[in-house]
C-alpha positions as CSV (number, residue, x, y, z in Angstrom):
1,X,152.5,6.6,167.9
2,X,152.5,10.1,166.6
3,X,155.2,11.4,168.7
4,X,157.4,8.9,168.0
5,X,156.6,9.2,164.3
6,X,157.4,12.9,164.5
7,X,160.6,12.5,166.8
8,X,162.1,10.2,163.4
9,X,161.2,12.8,161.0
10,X,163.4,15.4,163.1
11,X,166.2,12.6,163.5
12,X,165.9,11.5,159.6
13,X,165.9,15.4,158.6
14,X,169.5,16.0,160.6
15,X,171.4,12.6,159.9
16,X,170.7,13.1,156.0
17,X,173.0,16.2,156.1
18,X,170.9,19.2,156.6
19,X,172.7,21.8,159.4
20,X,169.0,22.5,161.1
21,X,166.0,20.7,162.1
22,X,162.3,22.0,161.5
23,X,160.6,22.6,164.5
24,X,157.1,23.4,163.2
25,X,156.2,26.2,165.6
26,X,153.5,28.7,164.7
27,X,154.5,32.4,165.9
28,X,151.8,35.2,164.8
29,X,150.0,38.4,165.7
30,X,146.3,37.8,167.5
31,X,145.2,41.3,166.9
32,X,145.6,44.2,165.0
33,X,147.5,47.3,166.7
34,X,145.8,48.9,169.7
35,X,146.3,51.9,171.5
36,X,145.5,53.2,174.8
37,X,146.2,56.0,177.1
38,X,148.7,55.6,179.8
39,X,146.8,53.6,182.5
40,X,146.2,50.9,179.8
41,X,142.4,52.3,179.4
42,X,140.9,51.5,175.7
43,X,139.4,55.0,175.6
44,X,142.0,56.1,173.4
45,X,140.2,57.4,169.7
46,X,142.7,56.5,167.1
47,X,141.1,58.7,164.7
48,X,141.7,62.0,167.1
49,X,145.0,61.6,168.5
50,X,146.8,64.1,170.5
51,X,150.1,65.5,169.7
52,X,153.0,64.0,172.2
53,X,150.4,62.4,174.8
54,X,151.6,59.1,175.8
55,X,150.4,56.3,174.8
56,X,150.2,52.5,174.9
57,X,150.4,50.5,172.0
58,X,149.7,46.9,172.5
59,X,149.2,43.8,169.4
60,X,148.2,40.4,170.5
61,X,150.6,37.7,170.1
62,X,151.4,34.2,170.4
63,X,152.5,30.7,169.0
64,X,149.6,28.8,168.0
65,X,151.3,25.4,167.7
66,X,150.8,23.6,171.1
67,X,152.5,21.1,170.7
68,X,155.7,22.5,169.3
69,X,157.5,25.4,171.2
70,X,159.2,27.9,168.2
71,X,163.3,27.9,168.3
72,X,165.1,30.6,170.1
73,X,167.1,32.8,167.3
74,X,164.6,31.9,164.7
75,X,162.0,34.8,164.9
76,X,161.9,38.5,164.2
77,X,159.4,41.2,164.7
78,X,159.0,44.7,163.2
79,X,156.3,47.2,164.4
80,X,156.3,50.2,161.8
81,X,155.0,52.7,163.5
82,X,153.9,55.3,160.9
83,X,155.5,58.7,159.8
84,X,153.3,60.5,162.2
85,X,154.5,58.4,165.6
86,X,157.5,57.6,167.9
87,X,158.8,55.5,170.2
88,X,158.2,57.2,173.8
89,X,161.2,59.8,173.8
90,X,160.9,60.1,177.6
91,X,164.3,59.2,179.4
92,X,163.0,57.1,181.9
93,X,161.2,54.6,179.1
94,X,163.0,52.0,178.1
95,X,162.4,49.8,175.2
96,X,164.9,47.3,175.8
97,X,162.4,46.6,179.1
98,X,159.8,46.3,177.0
99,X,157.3,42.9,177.2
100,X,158.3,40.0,176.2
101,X,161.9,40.7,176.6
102,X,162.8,37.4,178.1
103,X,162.5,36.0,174.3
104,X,163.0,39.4,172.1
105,X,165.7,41.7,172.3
106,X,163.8,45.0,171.1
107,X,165.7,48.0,169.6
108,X,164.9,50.8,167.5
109,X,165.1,50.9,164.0
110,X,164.2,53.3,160.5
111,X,162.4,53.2,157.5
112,X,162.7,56.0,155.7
113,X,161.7,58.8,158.0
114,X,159.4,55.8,160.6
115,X,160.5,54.8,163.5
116,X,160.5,50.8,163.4
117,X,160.6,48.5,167.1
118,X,162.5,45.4,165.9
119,X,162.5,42.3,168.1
120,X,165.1,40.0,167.4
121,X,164.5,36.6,169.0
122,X,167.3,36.0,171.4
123,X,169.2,32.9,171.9
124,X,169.6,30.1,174.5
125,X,166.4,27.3,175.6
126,X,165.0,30.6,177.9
127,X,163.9,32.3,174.9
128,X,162.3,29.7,172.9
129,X,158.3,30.6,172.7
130,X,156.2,27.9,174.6
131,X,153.9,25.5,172.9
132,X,150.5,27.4,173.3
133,X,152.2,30.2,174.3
134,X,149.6,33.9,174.4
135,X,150.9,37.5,174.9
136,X,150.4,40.6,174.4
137,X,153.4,42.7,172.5
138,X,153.7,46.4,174.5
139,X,155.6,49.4,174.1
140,X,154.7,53.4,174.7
141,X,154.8,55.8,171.9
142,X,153.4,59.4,171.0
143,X,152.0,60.9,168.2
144,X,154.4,63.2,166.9
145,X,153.4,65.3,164.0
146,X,149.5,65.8,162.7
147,X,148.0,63.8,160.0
148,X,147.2,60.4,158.9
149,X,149.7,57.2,158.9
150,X,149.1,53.3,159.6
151,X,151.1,51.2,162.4
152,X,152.6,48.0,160.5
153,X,153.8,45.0,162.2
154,X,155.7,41.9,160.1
155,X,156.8,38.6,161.9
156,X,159.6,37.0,159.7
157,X,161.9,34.1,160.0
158,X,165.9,35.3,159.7
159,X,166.4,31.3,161.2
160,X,169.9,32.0,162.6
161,X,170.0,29.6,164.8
162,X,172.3,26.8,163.4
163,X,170.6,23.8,165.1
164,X,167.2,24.2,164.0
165,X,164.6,26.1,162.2
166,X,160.9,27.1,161.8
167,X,158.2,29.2,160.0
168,X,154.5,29.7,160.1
169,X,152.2,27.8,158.3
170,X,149.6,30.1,158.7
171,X,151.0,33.1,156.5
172,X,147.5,35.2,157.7
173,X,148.7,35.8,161.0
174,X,152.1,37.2,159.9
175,X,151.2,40.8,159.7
176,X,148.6,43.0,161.4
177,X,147.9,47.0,160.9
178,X,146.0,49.9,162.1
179,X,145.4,53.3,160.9
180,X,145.2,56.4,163.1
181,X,144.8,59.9,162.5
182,X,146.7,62.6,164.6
183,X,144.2,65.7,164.8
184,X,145.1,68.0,167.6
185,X,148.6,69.2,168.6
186,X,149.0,69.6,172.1
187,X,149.8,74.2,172.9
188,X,152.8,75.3,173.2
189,X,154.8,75.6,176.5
190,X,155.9,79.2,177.3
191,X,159.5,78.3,179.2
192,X,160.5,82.3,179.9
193,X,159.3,85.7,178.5
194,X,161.3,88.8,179.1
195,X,161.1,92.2,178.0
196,X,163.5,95.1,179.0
197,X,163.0,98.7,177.4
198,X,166.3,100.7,175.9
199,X,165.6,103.9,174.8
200,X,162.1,103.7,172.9
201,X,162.7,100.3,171.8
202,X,161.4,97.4,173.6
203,X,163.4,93.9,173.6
204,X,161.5,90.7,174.2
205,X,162.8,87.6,174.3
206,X,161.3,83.9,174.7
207,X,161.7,80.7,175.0
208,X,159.4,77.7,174.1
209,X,158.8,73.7,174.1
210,X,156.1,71.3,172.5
211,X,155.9,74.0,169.4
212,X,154.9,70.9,167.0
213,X,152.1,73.2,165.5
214,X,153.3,76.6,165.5
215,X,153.1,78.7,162.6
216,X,154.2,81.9,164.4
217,X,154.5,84.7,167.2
218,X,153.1,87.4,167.7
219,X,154.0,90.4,170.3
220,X,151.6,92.3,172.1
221,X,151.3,95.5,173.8
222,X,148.7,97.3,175.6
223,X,149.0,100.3,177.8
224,X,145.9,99.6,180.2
225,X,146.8,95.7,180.9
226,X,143.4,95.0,178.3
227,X,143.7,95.9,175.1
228,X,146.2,94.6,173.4
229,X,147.7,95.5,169.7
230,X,150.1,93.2,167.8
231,X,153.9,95.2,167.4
232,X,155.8,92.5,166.1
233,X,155.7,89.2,164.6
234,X,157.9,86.5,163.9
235,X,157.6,83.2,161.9
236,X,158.1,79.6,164.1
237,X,161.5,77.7,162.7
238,X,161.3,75.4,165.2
239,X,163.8,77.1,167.4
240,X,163.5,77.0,171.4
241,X,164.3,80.5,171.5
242,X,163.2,83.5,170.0
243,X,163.3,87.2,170.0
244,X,162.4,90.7,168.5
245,X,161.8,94.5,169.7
246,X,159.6,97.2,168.8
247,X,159.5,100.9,169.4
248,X,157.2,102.6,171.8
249,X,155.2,105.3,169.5
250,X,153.0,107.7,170.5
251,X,150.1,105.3,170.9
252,X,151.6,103.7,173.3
253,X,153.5,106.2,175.6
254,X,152.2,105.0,179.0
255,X,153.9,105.5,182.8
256,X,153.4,101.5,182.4
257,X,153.3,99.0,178.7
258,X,151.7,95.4,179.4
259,X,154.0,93.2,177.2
260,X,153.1,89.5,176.2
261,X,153.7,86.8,173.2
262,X,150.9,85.2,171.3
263,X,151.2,81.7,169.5
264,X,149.1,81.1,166.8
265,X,148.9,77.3,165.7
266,X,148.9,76.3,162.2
267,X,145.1,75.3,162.6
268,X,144.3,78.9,163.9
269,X,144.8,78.1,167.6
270,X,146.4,80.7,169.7
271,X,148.4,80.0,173.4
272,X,148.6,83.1,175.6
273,X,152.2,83.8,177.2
274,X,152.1,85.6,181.0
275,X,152.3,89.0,180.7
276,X,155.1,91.6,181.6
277,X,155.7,95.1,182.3
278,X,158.3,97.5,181.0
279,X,158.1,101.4,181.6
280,X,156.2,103.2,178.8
281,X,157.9,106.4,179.1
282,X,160.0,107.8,176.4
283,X,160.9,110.8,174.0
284,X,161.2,109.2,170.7
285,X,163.0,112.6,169.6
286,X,165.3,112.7,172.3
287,X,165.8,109.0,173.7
288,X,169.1,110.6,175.4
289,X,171.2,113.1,175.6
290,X,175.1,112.2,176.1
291,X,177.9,114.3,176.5
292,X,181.6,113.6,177.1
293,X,184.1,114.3,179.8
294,X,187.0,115.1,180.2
295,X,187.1,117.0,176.8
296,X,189.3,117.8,175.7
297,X,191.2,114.8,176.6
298,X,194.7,115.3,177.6
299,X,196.1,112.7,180.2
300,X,193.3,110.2,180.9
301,X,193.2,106.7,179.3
302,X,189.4,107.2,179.3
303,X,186.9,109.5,178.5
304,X,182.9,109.3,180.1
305,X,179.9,109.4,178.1
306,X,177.3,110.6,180.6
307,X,173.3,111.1,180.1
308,X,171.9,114.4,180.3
309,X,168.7,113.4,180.0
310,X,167.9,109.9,180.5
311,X,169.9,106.8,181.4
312,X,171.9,103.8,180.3
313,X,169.5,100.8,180.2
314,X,170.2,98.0,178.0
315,X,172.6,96.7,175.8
316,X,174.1,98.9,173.7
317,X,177.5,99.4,171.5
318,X,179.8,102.0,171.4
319,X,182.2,102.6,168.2
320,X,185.1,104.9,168.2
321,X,186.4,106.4,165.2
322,X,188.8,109.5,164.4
323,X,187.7,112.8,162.2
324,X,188.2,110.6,158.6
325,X,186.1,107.8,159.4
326,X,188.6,105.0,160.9
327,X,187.4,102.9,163.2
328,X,189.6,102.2,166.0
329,X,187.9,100.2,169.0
330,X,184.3,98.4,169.6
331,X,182.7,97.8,172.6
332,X,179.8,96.4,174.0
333,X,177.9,96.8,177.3
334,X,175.3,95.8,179.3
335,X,174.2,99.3,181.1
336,X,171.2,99.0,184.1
337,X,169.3,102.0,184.5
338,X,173.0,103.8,184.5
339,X,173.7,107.9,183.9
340,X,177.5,107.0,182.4
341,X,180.0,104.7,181.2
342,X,183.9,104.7,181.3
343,X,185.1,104.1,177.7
344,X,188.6,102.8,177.9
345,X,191.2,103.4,175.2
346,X,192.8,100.0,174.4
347,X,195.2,102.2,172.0
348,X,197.3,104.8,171.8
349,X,195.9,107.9,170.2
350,X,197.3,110.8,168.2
351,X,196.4,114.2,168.7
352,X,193.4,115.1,166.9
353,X,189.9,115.0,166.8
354,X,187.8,111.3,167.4
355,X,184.1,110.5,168.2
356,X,182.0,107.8,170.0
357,X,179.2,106.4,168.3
358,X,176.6,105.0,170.7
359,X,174.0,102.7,169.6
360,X,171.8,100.2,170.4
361,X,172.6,95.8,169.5
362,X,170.0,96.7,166.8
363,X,171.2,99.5,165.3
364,X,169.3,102.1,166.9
365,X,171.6,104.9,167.2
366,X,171.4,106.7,170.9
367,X,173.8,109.9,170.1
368,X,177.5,110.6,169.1
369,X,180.5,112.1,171.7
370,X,182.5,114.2,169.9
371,X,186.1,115.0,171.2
372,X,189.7,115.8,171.3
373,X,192.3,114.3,172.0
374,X,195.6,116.7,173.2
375,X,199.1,115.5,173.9
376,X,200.0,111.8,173.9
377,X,199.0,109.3,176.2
């Protein structure tokens, strides 16, 4: 007798004029917000999570009606992860494949600067929500920046469908939440380190990934492979690459420098890079000695800058300009443990009298070819 006396109420409820029937299904969360690590164990501390470790995040839900299934296109769910957490960025997670996605259609959303999974309910009889129906909500996410936040989840009722409708009676099982507390940032990743000596100035260049916590770089020398000294620092932006030089001084003159990078976290933590190995050799008073040939120069295109003492290794730059000061070509190359380079006149030149500034991408200067130039070219 009850059936029936429900099956009139939905026919009286359409043939008085209203566009959707009231299914009285009873959607809601079972549990508040869980996490756990990626093999779905519950050892997971949300009070000391880990910068950018995977994670599981799992909420309890169901429709507590059972005897009513809820309509397809009725229901939406939003999980709001937190300030400090994301979605799993990993290319081969998918949160359209997410649980549950026979009845939600889950995409990624924003609020303010949060990440938000929204789960619209889809349409059709397949994705209406079983009398009695219990499931568990799952998606992987990371922590993503330190500090405290709370995951948020809402269940609301947009009732697009246009044949029938629903809510919860039970408003207490709408919404569910969780704080956490993201505590350690995972060290940084050295990709590459290189160092290459030019002159008495030593180049190093890096290149990093999971740099959430760094506050900065330091560089490192040592001449016995030990004992290291800080020569050059530089601030973390962020960046994925980064570089700076320093000059070899007396202190560390050695057939062989030990070169490596040091990260130091925000929280004091430091993260070692491999080390490398650049020749410790040089005469800061005389990093080379160049000359020019042919000088004067009479029917060449060219002249050579050659080391006396020394060679070419690096990258350096090479200016010419004429006796008042006019600059008339640039040039930059890439010179290997080299004694000369050809510098090519692009332009015609005037008799007179013209030099070559050589320097290093820095500024460093290496020397200055002085010449003549006789006759026309």
């Amino acid at each position: 007798m009850k059936k029936i006396l429900l099956f009139l109420t939905v026919s009286v409820v359409s043939l008085t004029g209203f566009s959707q029937a009231f299914i009285p299904g009873q959607p809601g969360f079972t549990s508040a917000p869980e996490l756990f690590d990626q093999s779905g164990n519950p050892t997971v501390n949300p009070n000391a999570l880990n910068v950018t470790t995977p994670l599981k995040l799992r909420i309890g839900f169901s429709n507590a009606s059972f005897a009513w299934y809820t309509p397809d296109n009725t229901t939406q769910i939003q999980i709001d992860l937190g300030n400090k957490m994301i979605v799993n960025p990993s290319g081969a997670y998918v949160l359209a494949n997410a649980p549950l996605n026979q009845y939600f259609l889950w995409t990624l959303s924003t609020n303010g600067s949060n990440q938000v999974i929204v789960g619209t309910q889809k349409s059709g009889i397949a994705a209406r929500i079983p009398a009695g129906f219990n499931g568990t909500l799952e998606f992987e996410v990371q922590a993503s920046a330190l500090g405290t936040s709370s995951i948020v989840g809402n269940i609301t009722y947009p009732n697009t469908n246009p044949a029938e409708k629903t809510t919860d009676p039970v408003d207490g099982d709408n919404t569910t939440s969780s704080a956490y507390n993201v505590t350690t940032a995972l060290p940084v990743k050295f990709v590459s380190v290189d160092a290459k000596r030019s002159g008495c100035t030593v180049n190093v260049n890096w290149s990093v990934a999971e740099q959430q916590n760094a506050a900065s770089y330091s560089v490192e020398a040592s001449r016995d492979g030990s004992n290291f000294v800080s020569v050059s620092s530089v601030a973390a932006s962020g960046a994925s690459a980064y570089s700076t030089s320093f000059g070899i001084t007396d202190n560390l003159k050695a057939d062989v420098l030990y070169v490596r990078v040091r990260e130091v976290d925000a929280d004091g933590r430091t993260t070692l890079s491999e080390v490398h190995t650049v020749s410790g050799n040089c005469d800061a008073s005389n990093r080379l000695v160049i000359f020019g040939y042919p000088n004067p120069v009479t029917s060449t295109s060219y002249i050579t800058i050659a080391a006396k003492d020394g060679v070419f290794d690096g990258k350096y730059k090479l200016q010419l300009f004429d006796n008042n000061g006019k600059l008339y070509q640039v040039k930059e190359a890439e010179l290997n443990g080299v004694r000369s380079v050809q510098f090519d006149f692009n332009t015609t030149l005037t008799p007179g009298n013209y030099m070559i500034r050589v320097s290093t991408l820095d500024g460093t200067s290496v020397g200055t070819v002085q010449f003549i130039k006789v006759g026309v070219l």
